[in-house]
C-alpha positions in Angstrom: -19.7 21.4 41.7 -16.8 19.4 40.2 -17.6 15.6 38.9 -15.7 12.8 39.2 -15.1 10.1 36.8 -17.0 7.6 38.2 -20.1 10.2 38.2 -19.3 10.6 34.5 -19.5 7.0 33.7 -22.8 6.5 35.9 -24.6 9.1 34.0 -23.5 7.8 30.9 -24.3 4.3 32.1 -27.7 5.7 33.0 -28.8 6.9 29.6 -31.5 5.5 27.2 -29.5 3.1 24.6 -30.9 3.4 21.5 -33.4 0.6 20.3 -32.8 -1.4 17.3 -34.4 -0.9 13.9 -36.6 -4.8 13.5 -35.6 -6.1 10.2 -37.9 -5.7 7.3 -39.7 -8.4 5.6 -37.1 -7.8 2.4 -34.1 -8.1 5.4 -35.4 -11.9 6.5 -36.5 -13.0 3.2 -32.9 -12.6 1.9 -31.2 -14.1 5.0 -33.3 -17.3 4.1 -31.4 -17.7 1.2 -28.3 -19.7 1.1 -25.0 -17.8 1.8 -23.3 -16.8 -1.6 -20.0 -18.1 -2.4 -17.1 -16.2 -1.0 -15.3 -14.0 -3.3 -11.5 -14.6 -4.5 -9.4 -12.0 -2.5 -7.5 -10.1 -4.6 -3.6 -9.4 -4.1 -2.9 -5.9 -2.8 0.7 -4.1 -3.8 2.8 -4.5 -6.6 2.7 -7.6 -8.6 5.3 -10.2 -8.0 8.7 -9.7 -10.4 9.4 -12.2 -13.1 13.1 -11.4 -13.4 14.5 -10.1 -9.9 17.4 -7.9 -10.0 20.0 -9.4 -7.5 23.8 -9.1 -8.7 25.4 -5.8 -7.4 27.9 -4.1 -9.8 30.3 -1.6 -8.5 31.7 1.0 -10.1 34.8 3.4 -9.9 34.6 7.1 -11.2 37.1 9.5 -11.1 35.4 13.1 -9.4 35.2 14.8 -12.9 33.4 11.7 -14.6 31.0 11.6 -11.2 30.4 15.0 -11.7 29.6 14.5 -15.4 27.5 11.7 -14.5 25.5 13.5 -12.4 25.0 16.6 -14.6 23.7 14.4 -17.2 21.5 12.4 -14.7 20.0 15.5 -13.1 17.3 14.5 -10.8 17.3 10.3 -12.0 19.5 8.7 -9.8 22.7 7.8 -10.9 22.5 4.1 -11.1 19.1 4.3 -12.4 20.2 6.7 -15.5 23.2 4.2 -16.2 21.0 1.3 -16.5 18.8 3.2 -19.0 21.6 4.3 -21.3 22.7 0.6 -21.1 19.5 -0.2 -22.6 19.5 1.9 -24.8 23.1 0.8 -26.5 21.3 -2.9 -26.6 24.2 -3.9 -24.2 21.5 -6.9 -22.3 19.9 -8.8 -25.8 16.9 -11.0 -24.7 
């Protein structure tokens, strides 16, 4: 015999719940207490960026200095690999 849905939920509204454990002596002694402080929350992510990098550059290559560029870069990208090497050459002094 097939059973419906609502005979599903009737059986299953039917059933024995399970009773609650009664708390311990060690459980209500501790709730007497006065609630601890709340804890700072801590930031998740990244932390904020002192120095944000904002100002877009743009740059012209001719297709044999691209694809030198990107020989040289290999799997970096290309803009990231630049910015190193300009680092390197102390081209931004603090």
């Amino acid at each position: 015999m097939k059973k419906s849905v609502a005979d599903l939920k009737a059986a299953m509204a039917a059933e024995r719940k399970p009773v609650s454990v009664l708390k311990s002596s060690t459980q209500t002694a501790s709730s007497d207490k006065a609630p601890a402080a709340p804890k700072s929350r801590k930031r998740i992510g990244r932390p904020p960026v002192a120095d944000k990098r904002s100002v877009k550059i743009t740059l012209s290559l001719t297709k044999r200095e691209a694809q030198a560029l990107k020989g040289k870069a290999g799997m970096v990208p290309q803009a990231a690999f630049l910015l190193a090497k300009l680092h390197e050459t102390d081209c931004f002094e603090d």
